[in-house]
Structures are given as structure tokens and as C-alpha cells.
GUKE-291079 format. One record per residue (C-alpha): x, y, z; residue in one letter. Coordinates in steps of 0.5 Angstrom, whole numbers, plus 500, padded with zeros to 3 digits. Layout:
# residues N
XYZa;...
END
This chain:
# residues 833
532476507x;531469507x;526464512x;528462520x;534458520x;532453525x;528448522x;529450515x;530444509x;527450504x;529457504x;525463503x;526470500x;522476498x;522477491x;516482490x;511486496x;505491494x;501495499x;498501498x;499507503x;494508509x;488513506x;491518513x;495525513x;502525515x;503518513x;508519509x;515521510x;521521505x;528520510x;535523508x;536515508x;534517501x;528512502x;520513504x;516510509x;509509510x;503505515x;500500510x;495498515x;499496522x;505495518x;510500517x;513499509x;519502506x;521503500x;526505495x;524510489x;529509484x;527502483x;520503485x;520496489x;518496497x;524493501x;521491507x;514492512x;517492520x;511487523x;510491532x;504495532x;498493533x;493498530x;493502523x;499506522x;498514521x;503517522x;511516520x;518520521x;524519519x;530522523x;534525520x;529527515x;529530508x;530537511x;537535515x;540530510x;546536508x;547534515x;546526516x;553525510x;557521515x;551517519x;552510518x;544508523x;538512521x;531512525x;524511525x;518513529x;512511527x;505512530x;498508530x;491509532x;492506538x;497511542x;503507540x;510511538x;515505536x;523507534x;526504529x;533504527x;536502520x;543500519x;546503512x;551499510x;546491511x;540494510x;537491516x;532494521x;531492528x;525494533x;529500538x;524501543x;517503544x;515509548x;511508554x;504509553x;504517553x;497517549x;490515550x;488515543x;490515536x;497518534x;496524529x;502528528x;510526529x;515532528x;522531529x;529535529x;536533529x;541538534x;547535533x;548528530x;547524537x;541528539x;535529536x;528533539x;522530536x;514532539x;508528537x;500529538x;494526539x;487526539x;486525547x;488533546x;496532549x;502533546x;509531548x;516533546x;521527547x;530527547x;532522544x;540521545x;543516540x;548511540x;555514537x;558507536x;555501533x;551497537x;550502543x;543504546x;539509545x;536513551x;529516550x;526521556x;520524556x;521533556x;515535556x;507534556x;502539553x;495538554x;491543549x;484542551x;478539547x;481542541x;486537539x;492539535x;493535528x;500538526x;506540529x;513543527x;520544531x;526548530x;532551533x;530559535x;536563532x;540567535x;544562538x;539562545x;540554545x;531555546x;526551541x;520553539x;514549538x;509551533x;502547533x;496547529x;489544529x;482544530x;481551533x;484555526x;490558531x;498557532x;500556539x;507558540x;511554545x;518556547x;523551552x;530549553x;532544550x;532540558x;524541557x;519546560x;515549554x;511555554x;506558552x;509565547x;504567543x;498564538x;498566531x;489568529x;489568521x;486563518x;479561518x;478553519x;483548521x;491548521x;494542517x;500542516x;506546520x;513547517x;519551520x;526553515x;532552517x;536558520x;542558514x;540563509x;547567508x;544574508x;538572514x;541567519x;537571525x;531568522x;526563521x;520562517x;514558519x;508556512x;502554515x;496551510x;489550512x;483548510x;482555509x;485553502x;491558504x;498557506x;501564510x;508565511x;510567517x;517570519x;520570526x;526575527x;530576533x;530583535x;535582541x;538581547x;533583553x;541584556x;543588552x;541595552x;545598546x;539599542x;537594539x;530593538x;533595531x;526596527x;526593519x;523598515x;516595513x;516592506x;511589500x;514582502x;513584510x;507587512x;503585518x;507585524x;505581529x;506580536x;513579539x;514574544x;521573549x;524566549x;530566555x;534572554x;532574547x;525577544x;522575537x;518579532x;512576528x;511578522x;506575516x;510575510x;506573505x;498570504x;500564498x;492563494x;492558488x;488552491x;481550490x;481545496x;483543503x;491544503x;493538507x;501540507x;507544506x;514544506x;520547505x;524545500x;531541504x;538545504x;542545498x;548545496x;552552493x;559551493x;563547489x;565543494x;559542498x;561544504x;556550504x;550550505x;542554504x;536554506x;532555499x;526560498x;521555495x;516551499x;512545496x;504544498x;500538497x;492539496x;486535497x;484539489x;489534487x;495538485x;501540488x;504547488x;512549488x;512557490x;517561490x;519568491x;520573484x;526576484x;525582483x;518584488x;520578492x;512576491x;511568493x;508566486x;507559484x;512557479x;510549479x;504545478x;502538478x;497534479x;492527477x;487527472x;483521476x;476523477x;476517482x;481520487x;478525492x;486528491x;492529496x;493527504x;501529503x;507532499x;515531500x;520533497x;526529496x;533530499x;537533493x;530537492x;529535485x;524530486x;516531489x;512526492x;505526494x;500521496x;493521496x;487519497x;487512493x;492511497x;496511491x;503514490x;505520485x;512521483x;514527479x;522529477x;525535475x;529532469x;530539466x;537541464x;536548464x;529549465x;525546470x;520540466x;517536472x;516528468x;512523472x;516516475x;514509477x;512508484x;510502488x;503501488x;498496491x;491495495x;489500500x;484496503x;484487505x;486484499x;481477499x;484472493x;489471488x;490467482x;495466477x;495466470x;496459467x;502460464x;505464471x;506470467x;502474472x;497474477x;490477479x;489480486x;481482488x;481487494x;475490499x;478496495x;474495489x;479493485x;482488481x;489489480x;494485475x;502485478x;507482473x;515481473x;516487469x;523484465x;528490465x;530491457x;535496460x;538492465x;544488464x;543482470x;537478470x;534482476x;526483473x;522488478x;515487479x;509492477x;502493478x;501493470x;494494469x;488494474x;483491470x;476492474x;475499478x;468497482x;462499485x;463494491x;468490495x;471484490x;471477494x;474473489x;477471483x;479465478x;482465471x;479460466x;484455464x;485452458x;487456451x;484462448x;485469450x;486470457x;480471462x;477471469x;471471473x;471476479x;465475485x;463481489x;458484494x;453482489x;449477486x;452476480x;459474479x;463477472x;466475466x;472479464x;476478457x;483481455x;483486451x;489488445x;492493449x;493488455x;495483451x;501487447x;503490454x;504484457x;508481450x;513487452x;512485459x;514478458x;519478452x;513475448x;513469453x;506469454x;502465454x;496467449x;502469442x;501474438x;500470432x;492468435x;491475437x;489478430x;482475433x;481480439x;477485437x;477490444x;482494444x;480496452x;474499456x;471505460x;468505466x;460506467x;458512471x;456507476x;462504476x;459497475x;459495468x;465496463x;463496456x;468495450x;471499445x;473497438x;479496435x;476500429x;472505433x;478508436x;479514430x;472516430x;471521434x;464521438x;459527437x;457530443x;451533444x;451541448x;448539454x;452532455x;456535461x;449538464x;446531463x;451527468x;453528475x;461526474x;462526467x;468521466x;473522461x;473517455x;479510456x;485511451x;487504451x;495504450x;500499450x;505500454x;513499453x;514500461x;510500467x;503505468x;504510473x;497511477x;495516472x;494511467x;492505471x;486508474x;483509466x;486506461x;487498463x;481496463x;478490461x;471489458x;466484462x;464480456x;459475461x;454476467x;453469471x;446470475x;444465480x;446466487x;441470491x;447473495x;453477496x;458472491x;463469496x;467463493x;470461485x;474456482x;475453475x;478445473x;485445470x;482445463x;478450463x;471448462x;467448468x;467453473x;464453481x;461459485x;459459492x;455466496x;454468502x;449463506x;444462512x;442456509x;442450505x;439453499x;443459499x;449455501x;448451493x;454451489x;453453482x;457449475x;457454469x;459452463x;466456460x;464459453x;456458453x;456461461x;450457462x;448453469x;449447468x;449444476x;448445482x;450441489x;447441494x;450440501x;452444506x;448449510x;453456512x;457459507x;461455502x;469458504x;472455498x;472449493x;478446489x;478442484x;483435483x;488435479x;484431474x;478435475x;474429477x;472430483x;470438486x;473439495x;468444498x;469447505x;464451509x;463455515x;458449517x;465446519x;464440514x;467439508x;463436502x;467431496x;464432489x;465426484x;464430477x;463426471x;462429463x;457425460x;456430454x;458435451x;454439454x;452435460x;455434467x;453429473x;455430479x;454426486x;456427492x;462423495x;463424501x;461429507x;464429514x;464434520x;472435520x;473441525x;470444532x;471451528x;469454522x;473451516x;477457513x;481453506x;482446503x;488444498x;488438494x;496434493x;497435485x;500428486x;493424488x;486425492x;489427498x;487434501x;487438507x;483442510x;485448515x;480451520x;479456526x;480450531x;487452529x;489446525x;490443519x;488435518x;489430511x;485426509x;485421503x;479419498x;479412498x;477408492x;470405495x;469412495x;469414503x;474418506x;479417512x;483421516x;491420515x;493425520x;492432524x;498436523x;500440531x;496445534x;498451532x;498458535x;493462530x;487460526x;489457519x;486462515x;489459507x;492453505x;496450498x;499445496x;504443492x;507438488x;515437489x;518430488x;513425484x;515418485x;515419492x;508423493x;512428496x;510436497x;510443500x;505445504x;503453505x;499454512x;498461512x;495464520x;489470522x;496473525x;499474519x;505469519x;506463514x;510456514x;511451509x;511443512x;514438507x;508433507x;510425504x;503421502x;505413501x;502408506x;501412512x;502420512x;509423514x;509431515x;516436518x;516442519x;520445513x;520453515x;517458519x;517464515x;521470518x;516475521x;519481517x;517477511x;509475513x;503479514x;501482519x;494481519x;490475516x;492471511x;487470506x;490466501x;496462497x;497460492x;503457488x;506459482x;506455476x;505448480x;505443474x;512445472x;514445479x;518438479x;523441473x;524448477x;530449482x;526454485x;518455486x;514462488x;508463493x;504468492x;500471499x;495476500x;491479507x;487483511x;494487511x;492489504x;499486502x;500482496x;507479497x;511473492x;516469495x;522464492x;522457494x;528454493x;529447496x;536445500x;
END
């Protein structure tokens, strides 16, 4: 996936996407494509579980994605061998249902149609059945209380149209339904059956003709609180292809099962109203319904009891395979449930009695997540998925030969919530992302010992701050020494964090000891991690020598704290954590406070040699709107400039570090000459300070060239400025007008001798382009890419940042780091033509 091709003299490639999952029910679905689809805010994400990595996000919808369905999914992969397109319905919080189709062989997505606007509200639920390998039925609801079937006919031959009709629409009442299932009824009838749960405890059954009309058959009254989650078996089980079971889970914390048996034809009058004999496994007959010519028993199979908490879904496990050649195959009896008590459960029946019994649990330990929104199975059986409410993926796969031994995998991982900064190590080993989600995360190249290429992935690799308030920004220090960073949140203090050991030897794995802090100095580090507070504020140390002792503990600990946290064992890692391990054990301790600010940190920046560092707070006025210098290492306040009269958006020092560049929302930009006449003491002065938009300024970048820079605004522009020597500034040039607010901006440094570079804009609608900027006498800017929709956000990009900028003139490539209110964070490959 590269750039647009128009206008391009660079070309442009994705190396690495990070987004966590929406925090919603029925986000989730696993396709026979052998790929997962879920919402990440408005866009749709995809991604590969054999290599952990998300492939693409498809741009199109407006609002939160809730809800994703794969046809064919998981359930009729045994059916979708020779397929070479398969689709995808996605549903968000406006009513919009989008199809998408994936072709196999190039990987590459389009955007089909969207539905007309069938819902007022929010999608909550999308369902759907191959019926044979160009039809496909699928049903969605909503929380305007209506659910509609649709027929989707799909193209036989490549490059064909599909055609979409609307069967029928459902209106259930004030009681919307929040889950849905369909199937084929047996017997050949050519009727479905649609079976929907939700806010009134009930199943309703509805049966019709696959050209549309559905009526109400009979409604199934056992649980006690709301339906979540609907699954149908496939009618393919050797010895019982006259039935088909229905699980329903609730929040009753149970899952019924529920069987339907085709009793006979009303036509025939031979008696065939056979009675089965009631057994263990079947012992509450429930109401018999008529669907066409064929009548139907229910019967309550089995009350399955083993969650503490909501079960938020259920599935049955997709046919396999018992022959040899593959060409037969069965529906298994084993279904997997997913709950909010953070386990998932595999039942099945027991071969003797044929009493449902759980046979497999797996689950998180976080005390920070509030457990499980879904679970999915794998298409070949041998791999569950569950996503919860961190908005985190957990993989477990069946690695036992012949036993079942359930082993956690790697996952894609990210923020669940906008992401407001990055900032890259010195060396470009890694890179620091903070996040409304509460969290600081550290993303790095994960060098792939195993792998004969040189292809590198890129993993979470520790999460180094977990939270009590959203985090605005961060900056790592410069310089030498261990690696550290300042992050700034919705409070008055801005905290300093050091890496521990654990991180440091992880990252040397990571890197193929190519860091940038060797190990040969780390024999100074004396902190091997941290462990959160009950608060979730401060993160204290644990030493290196107090790991082996075990701390005493009173008899009445547990009673004296609300939520008892478990104690960090900080590791190293020799490949990348899963969950379990980075919402625990990467933390990093916080080795400074830095108090001043009067209000919620908003802005930081630290000089290229990693002496002084700049912060800036939410502010109404001058005095709230000061910077702040602190000292690095003694961390004491050593200036404060005063200029502007509204928050200060963001600061940048010059490449030589002897000015500071602030932008604000007071829609000026201030320069600061910053002058070291001690060693302890700083003078500043205020150079410049210039009105320079209509509209708020959002970013500013210096050229690493010179003392030129630019800034980008709401007014949707960007102008350059230079510093003249008799110590004013001029404008050289306003880049054209564009289409969006300018949002974040950085510059980067391509061929010396002639001051030419890169300039990344990135826009409140998500998208980026890179201009080729060239400063002699007078300023000459082209526009070197638009990057290509399926590569940018889809919300507000709110920052860039370029990866190692002062080798930039030796490379053949550059990478560009982008984070946004998509909750995305993405790394591309620049490679000039």
C-alpha cells in the first residue's frame, strides 16, 4: 500500500498500525477469511492473527463503529474453500451498515455499497448466513427498536455487482433487541428462522421464506434479565440432521440450550408426530411452532451454570472436518462462552450421561479490566478469541497434541481511547505514545530471531505508565544516560519516569542489543520495575536486591484495601508481552514530581541535548498560560516566559537549541532566544511575537536545517516564517488552502546544501500529505504525496513525528510516526524517488 500516485516524487507505505478494539458487544468477528475485523472508533480494522499485526483500517463511516460481521463467517468457512471474495458488513452508532468486499488473492478492500438508511439509531447487532455461495441472508438491529433482514446476492464472477434487497422490517417496541441469530430450519423447508434476544429476558422466534415476510412463532420465557448473546448450530451432525440447536446467554449469568426438532409434515398424515422419549439431556418440552407445511418442537436441552458475572456471548464451535479427505463435515458439540467475570468457558457434553459440563477455562488476572465483551472461535476450532473491556485482545491456542493445553499468543494491541502525543527514543529504537486511555505505551520493532528475512514486526513492548487521568503529552530527555520521560496529564504535575532494568534487557532482545543506553552502563540501574498504587497515581520502585525477599503480611491486609492489587514481577522478556503481562509487570517507576502549573499539563518539549525541558498547562489567562524551564537531573524551575494569553498548543526547540518556538490558542506564536550563562542558570528573552492566523494555532515545527519554521492552524493553513538576524521575523510563504484544519505538523531535513525537506501536514479529518519544502533566498514549496485514504486516520491527527531526523540525510528511507483521535497510532516508510 503506498501513497497516491498523481503527484508523487515520495512514495509512501504502512509498516506498522496499533488501535485497540471499541469497548462494545458484537465488535468482534473472526471470518473464514482466517482474518478479525473490529471498530476502532469510526474505522474498521483488520488484522492477521498469525502475525499479530493489523493489515489495514477501511476509512467510510461517520460515527463509532459497534458492530462487525464477516460473510462468510467462521461458522460456514468448511463451505467458503473455493471463494476468491469475501465480505464485510460493518455497523456504527449512527444506523449505518457499510458492505465491504475483500478480494484474496491481492488483499485489497473496496467499499461495495451502503445500505439505505434503514436505522435511526445506533447498529447494536449484525447476523448473517451463507445459503449457498452467491446468497447470503443476513438481519441487523437496532436501538430504535427495529430489525431488518436483508438478501444479499453476490457477483459469481470477478468484478460483478452486488445486488442488496431489504426482506423485511421488524419493529419489536420499546424493548429494543440487542442479539440476533439465523439459520436454515431442517427438514429441507426452504423456511429460516430468526431468533432475537434483548431488553425484555424473551426469545422471539420468527419464521419466513427466504423471499421475505417473517412471523412471529413463539417466544422462549426462561431467563431472568437481558438476552446477550443468540447462536444457531448447523443442521449437519451425522446422526440428528432433523434438528438444530439455539444457546442463549444472559445477564442472568446463564446459558440455556435449546433444541428444535422437526416433528413433520402437517401434509402427511402417517403419524408422524413421532414423540422422542424424554431424557436427562432433554427435559423441558417447550411450545411447538408451524413454519410453512412443517411443525417444530422445543425443548430446553441443557441450563449451563459456571460464570460469576454477565455472559456477554456464546458460540458454537464451526464444523470440522472427520474424514480424511475433508469432504465431510460435523457440526461439534462444544460451544464457547465469553463473560464480563473475565474467563471464557468451552462446554461440552460428557460422553456417557451427555450432561453439558465446562471442559476448558481461560481467562485475565488484570484487576483493571472489568472482563469480557465477546469470545470467537477460530475457523479450524483450534484458536479462541476474546475482547474485553481494556479494549484489549486475548488469544489462546490449542497446542496440545493429545490433550487439549490452551497456550496464550501474540495479539495486536493499542489505545482504546484518542491518542494526544508521540515521542521517539534518541536513537529511534522505540517510541512513547500517551493516550486519553490512561496509559503510556512503548511500541518497537520486535526483531524476529526466528525469521530468515529481515521483515521486523512491530509490538506493544511495555506499557510504562497506567493512570488515574487522561495523559496529554510526553517528551523523552535527550542526551545520554538511562533512557526517561516526562508525560503530562489532566493534573497539575507533570512526572518523571526512568527505565528500569527489566525494560532496558527486554528492549536489548528487542533490538539485537542495538540500543542506545549498552549494557555495559546499566550495571548502574538499581530499579528492576514498578507496582501501581491503589490510586493508580504513583508508581514506586522495586529493587533489584529486594525481588527475593518475600514481604510479611499482616492477617488483615486484604480487609484493609478496597481492591487488593497483586504485586509486579518485573521480567525480561525474550519475545513480545501479551496483555496479561503489560498491564502488570512493564512498568516504569516515576523518579520526579515537576509542580508549578496551576492547571491540567498541556504541552512538553525537551532541547536536543537533553538539558532543559518546557511545559505548558490549560489556560484562561496570562499568568496560567506561562511556560515552565526545568532543569533535567535537578528538575528544579529554572524560567518562566511569559507571552501568551490562552493555552500554549505546543513548543519546539531549534535544532541548536538556541531559541524555543511556542504556538497558542491566542492564535500567536512567540520565539524565545534561550541563552546558558551557568551552569545552573538560564536567560531567556522574548524575540518575537506575532498575530500569525484568524484561528487557533494547533502546531509549529522548526527546519533542522536553520531558523525557519511553520506553523499550522484552524484557518486551515500553514505559513513559514523565518528569523532574521536583526532579531525579527518575516513571513516567507502560505502554503495553499487546504481542506481541513491543520492539526500537527514536522519537518524534516532532506538534502543540506540545498535547505531542502519534508514537511508532514496532518488534518482534523484524518488525512496527511508530505510538501517538499526548499529555503534559499525566497521559500519554494510542491506537494510531494497525499497520502492515500486507507493509510491515514479517520479522525483528528494530533501529532507527527519523524523518526531519527538527524540521520535522516544518510537514509535511503525515513519513518513517520502519526497518532490521532482514531485512537490509532501508525508508522510509515518514506522513501524519496
Amino acid at each position: 500500500m503506498s501513497g497516491n500516485k498523481e503527484e508523487s516524487e515520495v512514495e509512501v507505505k504502512s509498516v506498522f498500525t496499533g488501535a485497540g478494539c471499541n469497548r462494545v458487544v458484537n465488535n468482534v468477528s473472526w471470518g473464514a477469511s482466517d482474518l478479525v475485523s473490529f471498530g476502532a472508533q469510526n474505522a474498521v480494522a483488520i488484522f492477521c492473527p498469525k502475525t499479530a499485526q493489523i493489515l489495514t483500517t477501511l476509512p467510510g463511516h461517520k460515527a463509532s463503529v459497534n458492530c462487525t460481521h464477516w460473510i462468510p463467517s467462521t461458522k460456514f468457512a468448511f463451505k467458503a474453500k473455493q471463494l476468491d471474495r469475501h465480505y464485510l458488513l460493518s455497523g456504527d452508532t449512527n444506523g449505518t451498515i457499510i458492505l465491504w468486499e475483500l478480494t484474496l488473492a491481492d488483499r485489497k478492500w473496496r467499499q461495495v455499497l451502503q445500505m439505505p438508511q434503514s436505522h435511526k439509531k445506533g447498529v447494536t447487532c449484525i447476523t448473517g448466513i451463507m445459503v449457498s455461495e452467491t446468497d447470503a441472508i443476513f438481519a441487523s438491529t437496532s436501538s430504535d427498536g427495529s430489525v431488518s433482514v436483508w438478501e444479499l446476492v453476490l457477483p459469481s464472477t470477478a468484478g460483478g455487482e452486488c445486488k442488496l434487497s431489504c426482506l423485511e422490517t421488524l419493529f419489536v417496541g420499546s424493548k429494543p433487541m440487542v442479539a440476533l441469530s439465523l439459520a436454515e430450519l431442517p427438514g429441507n423447508s426452504g423456511h429460516m428462522v430468526l431468533a432475537m434476544g434483548g431488553l425484555d429476558n424473551k426469545i422471539h422466534l420468527y419464521c419466513g421464506e427466504r423471499t421475505g415476510k417473517f412471523l412471529h412463532a413463539c417466544d422462549l420465557k426462561a431467563h431472568t434479565d437481558w438476552i446477550r448473546s443468540l447462536d444457531f448450530s448447523l443442521p449437519i451432525c451425522n446422526d440428528e440432521a432433523n434438528s438444530i440447536m439455539l444457546v442463549s446467554s444472559s445477564q442472568d449469568k446463564g446459558i440455556r440450550i435449546w433444541k428444535m426438532t422437526l416433528r413433520g409434515s402437517l401434509t402427511n398424515n402417517q403419524g408422524t408426530y413421532r414423540r422422542e422419549e424424554i431424557s436427562l439431556a432433554s427435559y423441558i418440552e417447550g411450545p411447538v411452532f408451524v413454519a410453512g407445511s412443517f411443525s417444530y418442537q422445543i425443548s430446553l436441552e441443557s441450563l449451563l451454570i459456571g460464570h460469576e458475572d454477565w455472559v456477554y456471548s456464546v458460540e458454537w464451535q464451526p464444523p470440522s472436518t472427520t474424514s480424511v479427505e475433508g469432504t465431510t463435515y460435523h457440526q461439534p458439540q462444544s460451544i464457547l462462552s465469553a463473560s464480563m467475570d473475565k474467563t471464557m468457558m468451552i462446554w461440552q457434553p460428557e460422553r456417557t450421561t451427555g450432561i453439558w459440563m465446562n471442559v476448558v477455562t481461560v481467562g485475565e488476572l488484570s484487576h483493571s479490566a472489568l472482563g469480557f465483551y465477546g469470545g470467537h472461535w477460530s475457523p479450524d476450532g483450534n484458536a479462541i478469541l476474546a475482547h474485553g473491556y481494556g479494549g484489549a485482545f486475548h488469544l489462546w491456542k490449542n497446542v496440545g497434541v493429545d490433550v487439549d493445553h490452551w497456550q496464550p499468543q501474540k495479539v495486536p494491541s493499542g489505545h482504546f481511547a484518542a491518542v494526544m502525543d508521540i515521542a521517539w527514543a534518541r536513537s529511534g529504537e522505540y517510541m512513547v505514545t500517551v493516550s486519553h486511555d490512561q496509559t503510556t505505551r512503548i511500541f518497537a520493532p520486535w526483531k524476529n530471531n526466528v525469521s530468515l528475512t529481515d521483515e521486523e514486526y512491530w509490538h506493544e513492548i511495555a506499557r510504562p505508565q497506567i493512570h488515574g487521568h487522561d495523559i496529554n503529552c510526553v517528551v523523552i530527555i535527550q542526551g545520554g544516560g538511562n533512557h526517561r520521560f516526562v508525560g503530562g496529564a489532566d493534573e497539575k504535575v507533570a512526572r518523571v519516569f526512568e527505565a528500569p532494568l527489566s525494560f532496558l534487557k527486554t528492549l536489548n532482545l528487542a533490538t539485537c542489543q542495538k540500543s542506545s543506553f549498552p549494557e555495559n552502563l546499566q550495571f548502574d540501574v538499581q530499579i528492576l520495575g514498578a507496582n501501581m498504587s491503589a490510586l493508580g497515581l504513583s508508581q514506586k520502585p522495586i529493587y533489584v536486591n529486594t525481588v527475593l525477599e518475600t514481604p510479611e503480611r499482616n492477617g488483615n491486609d486484604g480487609l484493609d484495601t478496597l481492591e487488593s492489587i497483586p504485586d509486579a514481577v518485573p521480567v525480561v522478556f525474550t519475545e513480545p508481552p501479551i496483555e496479561d503481562q503489560l498491564a502488570y509487570h512493564t512498568l516504569w517507576p516515576e523518579s520526579h514530581k515537576l509542580y508549578g502549573h496551576g492547571n491540567e499539563l498541556f504541552s512538553l518539549s525537551c532541547d536536543h541535548e537533553g538539558k532543559l525541558v518546557a511545559s505548558s498547562c490549560k489556560a484562561q489567562s496570562a499568568m496560567a498560560a506561562e511556560i515552565w524551564l526545568w532543569q533535567v537531573g535537578s528538575w528544579k524551575a529554572v524560567g518562566r516566559l511569559q507571552s501568551h494569553s490562552l493555552t500554549v498548543t505546543q513548543m519546539e526547540f531549534s535544532r541548536d537549541d538556541s531559541m524555543l518556538l511556542a504556538v497558542s490558542r491566542d492564535r500567536q506564536f512567540s520565539v524565545f532566544t534561550i541563552k546558558r550563562t551557568g551552569t545552573d542558570e538560564i536567560s531567556h528573552q522574548l524575540l518575537a511575537r506575532q498575530e500569525a492566523h484568524k484561528r487557533i494555532i494547533w502546531s509549529c515545527s522548526w527546519n533542522p536545517f536553520g531558523h525557519q519554521f511553520a506553523t499550522g492552524s484552524r484557518d486551515k493553513t500553514v505559513k513559514i516564517w523565518a528569523v532574521e538576524q536583526e532579531s525579527s521575523v518575516k513571513q516567507l510563504m502560505t502554503l495553499p488552502q487546504f481542506n481541513s484544519s491543520v492539526t500537527a505538523l514536522s519537518w524534516i531535513g532532506v538534502d543540506r546544501q540545498r535547505n531542502h525537506g519534508l514537511l508532514a501536514v496532518g488534518m482534523e479529518n484524518g488525512l496527511i500529505e508530505l510538501w517538499g519544502l526548499t529555503i534559499n533566498k525566497t521559500a519554494a514549496a510542491n506537494l510531494a504525496v497525499r497520502l492515500d485514504t486507507s493509510l491515514c486516520h479517520v479522525s483528528s491527527v494530533n501529532r507527527l513525528s519523524w523518526r531519527n531526523p538527524e540521520k535522516s540525510e544518510e537514509c535511503r528511507r525515513v519513518q513517520l510516526a502519526s497518532c490521532g483521535a482514531d485512537h490509532c497510532v501508525r508508522v510509515f516508510d518514506v522513501i524519496p524517488k
